[in-house]
C-alpha positions, 0 to 999 in steps of 0.5 A, a space after each residue: 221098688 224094683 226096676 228095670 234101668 240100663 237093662 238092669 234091675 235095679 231097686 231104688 229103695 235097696 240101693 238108697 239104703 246102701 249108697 251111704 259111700 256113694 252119697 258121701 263122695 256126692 255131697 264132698 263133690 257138691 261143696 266142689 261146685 261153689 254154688 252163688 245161690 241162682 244158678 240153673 243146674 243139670 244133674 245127670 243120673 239122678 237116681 233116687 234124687 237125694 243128693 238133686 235135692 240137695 243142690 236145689 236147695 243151695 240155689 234158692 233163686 236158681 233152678 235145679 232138674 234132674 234126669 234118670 233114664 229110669 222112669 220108676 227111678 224119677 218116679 221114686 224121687 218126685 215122691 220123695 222130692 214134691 214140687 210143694 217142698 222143693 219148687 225150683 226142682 223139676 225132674 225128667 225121665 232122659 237118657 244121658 246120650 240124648 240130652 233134649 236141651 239148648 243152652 240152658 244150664 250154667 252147672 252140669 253136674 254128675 256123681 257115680 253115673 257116667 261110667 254106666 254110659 256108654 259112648 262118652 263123646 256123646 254124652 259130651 257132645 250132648 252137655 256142651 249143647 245144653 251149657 251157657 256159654 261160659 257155663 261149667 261142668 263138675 263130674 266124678 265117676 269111677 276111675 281106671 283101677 276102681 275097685 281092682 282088688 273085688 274085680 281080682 277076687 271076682 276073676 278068681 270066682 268066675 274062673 270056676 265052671 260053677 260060675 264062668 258058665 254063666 259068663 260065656 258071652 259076657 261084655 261088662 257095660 260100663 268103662 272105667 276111663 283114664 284122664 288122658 282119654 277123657 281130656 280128649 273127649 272134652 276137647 272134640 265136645 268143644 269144652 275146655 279141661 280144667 282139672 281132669 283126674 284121678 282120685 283115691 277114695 276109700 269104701 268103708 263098708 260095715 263089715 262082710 254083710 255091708 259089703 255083700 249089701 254094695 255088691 247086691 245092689 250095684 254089681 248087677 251086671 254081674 249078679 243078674 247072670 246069675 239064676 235067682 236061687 242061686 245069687 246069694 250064693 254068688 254073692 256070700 262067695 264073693 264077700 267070703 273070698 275078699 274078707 280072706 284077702 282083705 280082712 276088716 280092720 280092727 273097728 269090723 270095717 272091710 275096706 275097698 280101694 275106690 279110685 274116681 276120675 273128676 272132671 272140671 270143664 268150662 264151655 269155650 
């Protein structure tokens, strides 16, 4: 099921299929959350929903919702996540700037979605009116520096005529912030830093094909100026010339550096 999110078309049952890495790091943050089992939980950009039901079901007394600015994207998770089976579950179709809650929550939680979003503050401003007080934040994002070495090869390929003419007038949508910039942002929202930082992860990926499927389904802002025909191409260029660089070790795995910036805050 392919859908248009962010001004992106994006393909939910593709991008489950390969977000294995993605899920990894989101069950690692979970255990992070140190749920007591009645806690009232906010997921934000819950995407295909997997990891919001997870969470639901460490908060049995609790109440778990999970918001997507993708109707399709909720759409897919209330399929895979009925009310019959997950009770305490509820979902909403919401853009993470325009969050339409009072102070409900006691756990704001993210994975891998908030460097999609733009004006940050915002979104801040907007978590910290849904927050209890003394209610808590955990987040976790692509950091300053992720995945530098596929954007040097990526640089590489679109300096080439073949390809740079499709990027005249490009902005990349998405920030990759620092802790310092970030601190400040929770500081004018009202919420107290806890543990704001920089993490190094590394992406294992099940050889160039594996990689060519991460690429496909999450660097669309890239892809998808790319004519259609010719985006296979694209994309075999760009694994080919990381594998050159980067060759997979000796179990066929190609590695990505990843870094993610976490960030653990309170209500004032």
């Amino acid at each position: 099921m392919a859908e248009v999110r962010d001004g992106y078309r994006w393909d939910a049952a593709d991008y489950r299929d390969s977000s294995s890495q993605q899920k990894k790091w989101g069950r690692e943050l979970l255990a992070k959350l140190r749920l007591d089992g009645g806690e009232r939980v906010l997921d934000i950009g819950c995407g295909d929903g997997k990891l919001t039901a997870e969470i639901a079901e460490l908060v049995p007394s609790g109440h778990v919702v999970g918001i997507d600015s993708s109707p399709e994207m909720i759409a897919f998770a209330r399929g895979a996540f009925p009310g019959e089976s997950y009770p305490n579950l509820s979902w909403e179709v919401m853009d993470a700037r325009e969050l339409a809650f009072g102070e409900e929550f006691d756990v704001v939680f993210s994975n891998a979605v908030l460097h999609w979003v733009s004006d940050q503050p915002r979104v801040l401003r907007g978590v910290e009116r849904t927050l209890v007080p003394g209610g808590r934040i955990l987040l976790q994002m692509g950091g300053a520096g992720n995945a530098a070495s596929v954007v040097q090869v990526l640089a590489s390929l679109l300096s080439r005529a073949e390809w740079g003419k499709y990027f005249h007038d490009f902005t990349i949508p998405y920030s990759f912030c620092a802790p310092e910039e970030y601190t400040a942002w929770l500081r004018e929202a009202g919420l107290r830093p806890a543990r704001v930082e920089l993490v190094s992860k590394d992406m294992t990926h099940e050889g160039p094909e594996g990689l060519a499927s991460w690429i496909r389904t999450t660097w669309l802002p890239f892809t998808q100026r790319i004519p259609e025909e010719k985006r296979d191409d694209f994309v075999a260029e760009l694994v080919e010339g990381y594998v050159a660089l980067f060759p997979a070790d000796e179990q066929g795995l190609v590695h990505v550096d990843a870094v993610r910036l976490e960030v653990e805050a309170r209500k004032v």
